[in-house]
C-alpha positions as CSV (number, residue, x, y, z in Angstrom):
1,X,70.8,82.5,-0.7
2,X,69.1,85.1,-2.6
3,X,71.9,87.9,-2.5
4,X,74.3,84.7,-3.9
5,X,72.2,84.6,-6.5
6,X,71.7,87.9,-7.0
7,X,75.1,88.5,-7.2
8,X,75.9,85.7,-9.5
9,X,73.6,87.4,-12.1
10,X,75.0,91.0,-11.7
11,X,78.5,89.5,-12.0
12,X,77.4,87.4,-14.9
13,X,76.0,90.9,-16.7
14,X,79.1,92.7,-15.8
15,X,81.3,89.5,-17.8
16,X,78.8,89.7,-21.4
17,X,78.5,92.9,-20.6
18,X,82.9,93.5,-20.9
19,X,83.0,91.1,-23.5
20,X,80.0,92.7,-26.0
21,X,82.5,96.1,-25.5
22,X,85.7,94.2,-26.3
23,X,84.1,92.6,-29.2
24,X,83.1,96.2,-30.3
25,X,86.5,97.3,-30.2
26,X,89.1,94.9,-31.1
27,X,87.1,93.4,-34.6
28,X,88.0,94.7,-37.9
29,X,85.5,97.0,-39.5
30,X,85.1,97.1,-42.7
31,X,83.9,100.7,-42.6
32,X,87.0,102.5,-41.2
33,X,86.4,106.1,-39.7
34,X,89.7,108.7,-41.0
35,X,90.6,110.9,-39.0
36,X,88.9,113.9,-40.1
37,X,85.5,111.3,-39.2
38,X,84.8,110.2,-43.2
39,X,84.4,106.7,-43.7
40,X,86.6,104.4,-45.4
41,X,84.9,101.7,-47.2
42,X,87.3,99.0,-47.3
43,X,86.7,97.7,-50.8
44,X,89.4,96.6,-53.6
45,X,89.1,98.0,-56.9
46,X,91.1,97.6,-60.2
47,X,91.9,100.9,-62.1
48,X,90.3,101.3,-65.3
49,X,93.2,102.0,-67.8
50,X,93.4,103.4,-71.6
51,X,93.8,100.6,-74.3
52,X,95.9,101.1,-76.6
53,X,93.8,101.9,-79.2
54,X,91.9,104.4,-77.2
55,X,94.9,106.0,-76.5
56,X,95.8,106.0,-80.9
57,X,92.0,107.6,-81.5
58,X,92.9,110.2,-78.8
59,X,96.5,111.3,-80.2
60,X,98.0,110.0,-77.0
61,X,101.3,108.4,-77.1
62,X,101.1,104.5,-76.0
63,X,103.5,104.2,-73.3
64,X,101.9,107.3,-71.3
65,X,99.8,105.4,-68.7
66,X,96.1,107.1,-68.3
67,X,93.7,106.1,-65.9
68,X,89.7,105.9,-66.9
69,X,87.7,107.5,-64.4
70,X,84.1,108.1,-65.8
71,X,82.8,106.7,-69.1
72,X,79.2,108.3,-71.0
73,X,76.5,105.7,-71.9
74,X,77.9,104.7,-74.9
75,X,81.0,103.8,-73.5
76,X,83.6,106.8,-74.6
77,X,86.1,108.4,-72.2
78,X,84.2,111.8,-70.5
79,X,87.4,111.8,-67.5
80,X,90.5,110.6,-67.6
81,X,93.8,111.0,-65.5
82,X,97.7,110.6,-66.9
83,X,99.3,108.4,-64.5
84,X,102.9,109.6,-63.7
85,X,103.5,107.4,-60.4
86,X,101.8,104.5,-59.1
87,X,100.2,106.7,-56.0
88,X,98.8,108.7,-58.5
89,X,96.0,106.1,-59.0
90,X,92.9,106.8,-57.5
91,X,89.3,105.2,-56.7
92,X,87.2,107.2,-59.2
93,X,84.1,106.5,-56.7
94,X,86.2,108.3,-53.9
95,X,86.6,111.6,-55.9
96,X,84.6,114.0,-54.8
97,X,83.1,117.1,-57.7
98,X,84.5,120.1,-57.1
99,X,82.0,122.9,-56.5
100,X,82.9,126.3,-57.6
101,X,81.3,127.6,-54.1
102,X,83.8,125.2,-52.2
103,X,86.4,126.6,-53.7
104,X,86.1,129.9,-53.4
105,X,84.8,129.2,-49.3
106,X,88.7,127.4,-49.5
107,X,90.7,129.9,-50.7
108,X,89.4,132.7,-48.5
Protein backbone atom coordinates (compact mmCIF):
# COMPACT_ATOMS: atom_id res chain seq x y z
CA UNK A 1 0.00 0.00 0.00
CA UNK A 2 2.73 2.36 0.69
CA UNK A 3 4.81 1.88 -2.60
CA UNK A 4 1.12 2.54 -4.42
CA UNK A 5 1.15 5.53 -2.90
CA UNK A 6 4.45 6.26 -3.27
CA UNK A 7 4.23 5.77 -6.76
CA UNK A 8 1.09 7.71 -7.33
CA UNK A 9 3.04 10.77 -6.02
CA UNK A 10 6.28 10.34 -8.16
CA UNK A 11 3.99 9.82 -11.14
CA UNK A 12 1.93 12.70 -10.20
CA UNK A 13 5.46 14.97 -9.96
CA UNK A 14 6.60 13.52 -13.20
CA UNK A 15 2.87 14.85 -14.99
CA UNK A 16 3.27 18.95 -13.34
CA UNK A 17 6.49 18.39 -13.64
CA UNK A 18 6.09 17.77 -17.99
CA UNK A 19 3.50 20.16 -18.09
CA UNK A 20 5.48 23.33 -16.07
CA UNK A 21 8.27 22.44 -19.11
CA UNK A 22 5.68 22.44 -21.91
CA UNK A 23 4.14 25.57 -20.55
CA UNK A 24 7.77 27.00 -20.66
CA UNK A 25 8.16 26.21 -24.10
CA UNK A 26 5.17 26.50 -26.20
CA UNK A 27 3.73 30.24 -24.60
CA UNK A 28 4.49 33.27 -26.46
CA UNK A 29 7.14 35.47 -24.95
CA UNK A 30 6.98 38.68 -25.19
CA UNK A 31 10.80 39.03 -24.83
CA UNK A 32 12.01 37.09 -27.98
CA UNK A 33 15.74 36.03 -27.92
CA UNK A 34 17.44 36.70 -31.90
CA UNK A 35 19.55 34.62 -32.89
CA UNK A 36 22.74 36.25 -32.16
CA UNK A 37 21.05 35.93 -28.16
CA UNK A 38 19.80 39.93 -28.02
CA UNK A 39 16.43 40.33 -26.92
CA UNK A 40 13.52 41.42 -28.78
CA UNK A 41 11.03 43.39 -26.95
CA UNK A 42 7.97 42.85 -28.59
CA UNK A 43 6.42 46.31 -28.37
CA UNK A 44 4.53 48.44 -31.27
CA UNK A 45 5.62 51.82 -31.97
CA UNK A 46 4.51 54.57 -34.40
CA UNK A 47 7.33 56.45 -36.38
CA UNK A 48 7.73 59.92 -35.54
CA UNK A 49 7.60 61.80 -38.92
CA UNK A 50 8.51 65.49 -40.15
CA UNK A 51 5.41 67.87 -40.45
CA UNK A 52 5.28 69.77 -43.02
CA UNK A 53 6.28 72.71 -41.69
CA UNK A 54 9.28 71.37 -40.05
CA UNK A 55 10.26 70.13 -43.18
CA UNK A 56 9.60 74.18 -44.89
CA UNK A 57 11.97 75.64 -41.77
CA UNK A 58 14.50 72.95 -42.64
CA UNK A 59 14.73 73.59 -46.65
CA UNK A 60 13.39 70.14 -47.11
CA UNK A 61 11.18 69.44 -49.98
CA UNK A 62 7.54 68.23 -48.64
CA UNK A 63 6.98 65.02 -50.37
CA UNK A 64 10.49 63.60 -49.12
CA UNK A 65 9.41 61.43 -46.15
CA UNK A 66 11.84 61.92 -42.99
CA UNK A 67 11.67 60.05 -40.01
CA UNK A 68 12.20 61.81 -36.31
CA UNK A 69 14.48 59.90 -34.25
CA UNK A 70 15.62 62.07 -31.31
CA UNK A 71 14.25 65.51 -30.41
CA UNK A 72 16.43 68.13 -27.69
CA UNK A 73 14.37 69.52 -24.64
CA UNK A 74 12.80 72.07 -26.38
CA UNK A 75 11.34 69.99 -28.86
CA UNK A 76 13.64 70.68 -32.17
CA UNK A 77 14.94 67.85 -34.49
CA UNK A 78 18.77 66.83 -33.14
CA UNK A 79 18.35 63.23 -35.59
CA UNK A 80 16.54 62.60 -38.34
CA UNK A 81 16.47 59.81 -41.10
CA UNK A 82 15.11 60.37 -44.99
CA UNK A 83 12.77 57.55 -45.58
CA UNK A 84 13.24 56.08 -49.15
CA UNK A 85 11.34 52.67 -48.58
CA UNK A 86 8.96 51.57 -46.01
CA UNK A 87 11.84 49.01 -44.37
CA UNK A 88 13.82 51.83 -44.03
CA UNK A 89 11.83 52.75 -40.86
CA UNK A 90 13.28 52.04 -37.75
CA UNK A 91 12.66 51.92 -33.77
CA UNK A 92 14.79 54.87 -32.74
CA UNK A 93 15.01 53.10 -29.18
CA UNK A 94 16.54 50.01 -31.04
CA UNK A 95 19.50 52.04 -32.48
CA UNK A 96 22.34 51.53 -30.97
CA UNK A 97 25.42 54.82 -30.86
CA UNK A 98 28.12 54.05 -32.77
CA UNK A 99 31.42 54.17 -30.86
CA UNK A 100 34.45 55.22 -32.71
CA UNK A 101 36.31 52.26 -30.83
CA UNK A 102 33.71 49.71 -32.24
CA UNK A 103 34.32 50.72 -35.33
CA UNK A 104 37.60 50.65 -35.77
CA UNK A 105 37.62 46.88 -33.63
CA UNK A 106 34.98 46.10 -36.96
CA UNK A 107 36.87 47.02 -39.64
CA UNK A 108 40.13 45.28 -38.65
Amino acid sequence: MNKKKTTTIIVSLSIILLLIILAIIFLPDKNKAKKNGELEYATDFIPEMLSTTEKQEMGIPAETQIQVMSRDESGEVTVYKIIRDESDIVNPAKVEPLIPQNLEETSQ
